[in-house]
C-alpha positions, 0 to 999 in steps of 0.5 A: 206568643205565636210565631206568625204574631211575631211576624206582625209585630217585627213589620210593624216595628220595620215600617217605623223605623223606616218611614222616613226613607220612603218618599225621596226618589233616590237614597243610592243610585244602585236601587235606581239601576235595578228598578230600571232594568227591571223596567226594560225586562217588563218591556220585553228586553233581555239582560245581558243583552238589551240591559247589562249592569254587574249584578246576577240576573236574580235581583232584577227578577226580584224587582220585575215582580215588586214592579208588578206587584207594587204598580212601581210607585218609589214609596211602595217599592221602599214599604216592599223593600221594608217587608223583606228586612221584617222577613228577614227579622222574623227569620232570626226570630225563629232560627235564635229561638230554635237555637237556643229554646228562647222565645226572648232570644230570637225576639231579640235577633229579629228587633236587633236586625231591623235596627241595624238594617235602618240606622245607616244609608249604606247599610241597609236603609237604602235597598241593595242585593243585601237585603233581599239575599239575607232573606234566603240565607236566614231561613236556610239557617233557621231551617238546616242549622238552628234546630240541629244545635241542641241534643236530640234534635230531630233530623228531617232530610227533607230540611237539607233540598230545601236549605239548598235551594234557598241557598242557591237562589241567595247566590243568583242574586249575589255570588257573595251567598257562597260564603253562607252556602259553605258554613251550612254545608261545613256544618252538615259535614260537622253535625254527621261526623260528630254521629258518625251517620256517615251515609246520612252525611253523603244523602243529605250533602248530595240533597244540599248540593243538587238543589242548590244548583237549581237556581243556577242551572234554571239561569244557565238554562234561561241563556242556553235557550236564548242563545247568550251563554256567551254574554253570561261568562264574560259578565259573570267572570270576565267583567268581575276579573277586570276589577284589578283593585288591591287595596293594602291590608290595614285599609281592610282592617280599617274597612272592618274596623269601621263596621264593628265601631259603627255597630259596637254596642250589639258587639260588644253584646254578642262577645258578653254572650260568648264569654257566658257561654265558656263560663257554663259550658253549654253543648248547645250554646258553644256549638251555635256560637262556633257557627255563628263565627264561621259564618262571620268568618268566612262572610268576612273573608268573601267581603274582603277578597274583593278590595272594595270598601263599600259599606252595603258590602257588610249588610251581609254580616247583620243577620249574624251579628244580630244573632250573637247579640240576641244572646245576651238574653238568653236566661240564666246568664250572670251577665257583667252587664247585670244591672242594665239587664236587671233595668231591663227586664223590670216590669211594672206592667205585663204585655197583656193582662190576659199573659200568665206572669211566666210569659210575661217579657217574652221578648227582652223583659217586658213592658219597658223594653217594649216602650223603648223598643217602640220609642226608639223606632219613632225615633228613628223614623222621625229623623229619617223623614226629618232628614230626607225632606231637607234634601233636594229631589232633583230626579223629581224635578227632573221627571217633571221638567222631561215630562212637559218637554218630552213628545210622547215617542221621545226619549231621553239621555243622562250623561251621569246619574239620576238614572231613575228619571226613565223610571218616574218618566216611563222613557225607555233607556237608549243605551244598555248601560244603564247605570250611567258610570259604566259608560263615564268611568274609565275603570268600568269601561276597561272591564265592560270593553265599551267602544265608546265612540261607538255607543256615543254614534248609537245615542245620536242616531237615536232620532227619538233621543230629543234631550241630554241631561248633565250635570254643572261641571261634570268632569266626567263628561268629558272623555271621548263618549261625553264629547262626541255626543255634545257635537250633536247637542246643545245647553238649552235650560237648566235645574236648580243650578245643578242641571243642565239640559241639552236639546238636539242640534 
């Protein structure tokens, strides 16, 4: 089956199993912050400057032409999201089928990585940096790392610029791609060592590394012109070392511990495939699984060095994770899984009448696998939807109530959340914080150093910002920027019990 087929295939099996996730306006207030940010840049304001948040520039870039190229609506910007998981999928397609030989193999990656990526909210159903990052690092794997595993191997030096720079735009989105960054380039330095090429090593390291700094220098370049170096190290660096959480270590083994539970069953899947690979001693397989630990490795180390325990933080694990998983199809392995396997890939039917019985079950075994492949997406979509239709779509109501109160010059404030009302209304945001906990949290404010007073004046001033919208009992409302605007603005109406609307004195 041709590789591009496969790409048709494994988005037809992400938009299943992710359906249900498209119509509710909100599933993580994080997506709502990059489509608003997004929103501001299109209207000619400047990140950093106009719009600051905590992440790099690069997803709000990514989100200003989904914008653009989707018209903004939630459900197409979800189907887009759900288009670079499948991207992302068809990139563990070819890098498991380059490793290993086995169409069957990297099949299993793909599939294996859309369900890991649809399962959970916080761990890849609701589009985060992850997501969009991991597109980049796969395909730098599949290009630089996968095809170099196997003996005799062919070793195109344009491969290595090409990696980096994929690379390099992973870490303009997220710092954390440094992690996969360093794994390809220990193996560059590993699979020339190993030839003694050690010209190679040092023209195809000087390649990697260039082209990795690309994207950085491009956004380095795009604040030099504007004049914003400044504001580009203190977000980049002072704001991120203003984050003092020490979290102790059973917490961050607790933290890990909880991301090999939730997803045991493809664990214990890749530990059956590593175990088969010791009992064969195949070159090729232990030096795609010894990368394959490195780059979960040191994902590992970066996920925790930072004391945080959010989930969406290890949707960096998946493309590994699916990659040692899928090898547990790889042909010829005794597995001690033998009979689920012999199940498996029994098949009463072929994939096509027109296949050779040679290439039948070319991705797990055939006619079966495909059915409970397929089952279990609907499955799957089907509680999604299920699940999120039950759910109240404040931010729906909200845009609807804001747009028949509104004049078409004025604007809005919300106190906390719900920050893409500014998104479904079209209203322009009268603060640079746009992510409301930045402005609310006292951990935030210390690291942004807002003046709080200072911003509250600024809101008020804002002859154009007619409405406030808080939430019932916010205690969060309540520090020195919360009161001060509620000198100037009164309770008028409220939604659904868990809304209250402030109008102007």
């Amino acid at each position: 089956m041709g590789k591009y087929k496969w790409l048709l295939i494994l988005l037809i099996l992400a938009v299943v199993a992710r359906w249900g996730t498209f119509f509710i306006s909100v599933i993580n207030h994080d997506e709502s912050t990059y489509i608003v940010i997004a929103d501001e840049m299109l209207r000619g304001e400047i990140y950093l400057q106009d719009v600051v948040d905590t992440k790099p520039i690069g997803i709000f870039w990514i989100y200003a032409a989904l914008i653009k190229l989707t018209g903004g609506s939630i459900i197409a910007l979800r189907a887009a999201a759900t288009a670079v998981v499948a991207l992302g999928g068809w990139g563990l397609f070819l890098a498991g089928r380059r490793a290993t030989g086995h169409e069957q193999v990297g099949a299993a990656a793909g599939v294996i990585y859309i369900f890991i990526c649809s399962l959970f909210t916080y761990y890849g159903i609701s589009p985060n940096t992850e997501i969009f990052f991991n597109l980049f690092t796969i395909a730098a794997v599949a290009l630089a790392v996968a095809p170099r595993v196997n003996e005799g191997s062919a070793d195109p030096v344009w491969h290595w610029p090409v990696a980096g720079f994929l690379l390099g735009l992973a870490v303009i989105i997220k710092p954390f791609a440094a992690a996969e960054a360093l794994a390809v380039g220990l193996f560059m330095v590993w699979y020339y060592a190993q030839r003694q090429a050690f010209g190679r090593m040092l023209g195809s390291g000087t390649l990697l590394v260039a082209f990795f700094t690309l994207p950085l220098l491009y956004v380095y370049g795009y604040y030099y012109r504007l004049g914003l170096l400044d504001q580009l190290a203190f977000y980049t660096f002072e704001v991120s070392s203003a984050y003092p959480i020490e979290l102790p270590w059973y917490l961050r083994l607790k933290y890990m511990g909880d991301y090999l539970l939730r997803f045991s069953p493809f664990v214990i899947l890749g530990a059956g495939a590593l175990v088969q690979w010791k009992k064969q001693k195949s070159r090729a397989g232990i030096r795609w699984w010894s990368y394959l630990l490195l780059q979960f490795l040191l994902v590992t180390v970066v996920v925790l060095l930072t004391g945080k325990r959010f989930g969406h933080y290890q949707i960096q694990l998946h493309p590994v994770l699916a990659l040692l998983a899928a090898c547990w199809w790889t042909p010829g392995f005794p597995s001690s899984l033998s009979i689920i396997k012999r199940w498996w890939a029994r098949r009463k039917n072929n994939l096509s009448t027109n296949m050779a019985p040679s290439q039948t079950g070319t991705i797990f075994g055939g006619a079966r696998a495909w059915w409970t492949v397929a089952v279990l997406a609907l499955l799957l979509g089907g509680m999604h939807f299920s699940r999120y239709s039950k759910k109240d779509d404040y931010s729906k109501e909200l845009a609807t109530y804001l747009n028949a109160n509104l004049g078409p010059e004025e604007t809005f404030f919300l106190l906390n959340g719900h920050q893409i009302t500014y998104h479904l209304t079209g209203r322009n945001v009268p603060t640079p914080y746009v992510h409301s906990s930045l402005l609310f949290l006292d951990h935030h404010v210390r690291a942004f150093q807002v003046d709080e007073i200072a911003e509250a004046n600024r809101i008020i001033d804002d002859e154009q910002v007619t409405l406030l919208v808080g939430r019932e009992d916010d205690e969060e409302i309540e520090g020195a920027l919360g009161q001060r605007i509620l000198t100037a603005f009164e309770p008028v109406d409220s939604i659904g019990g868990e809304l209250v609307i402030y109008r102007r004195k």
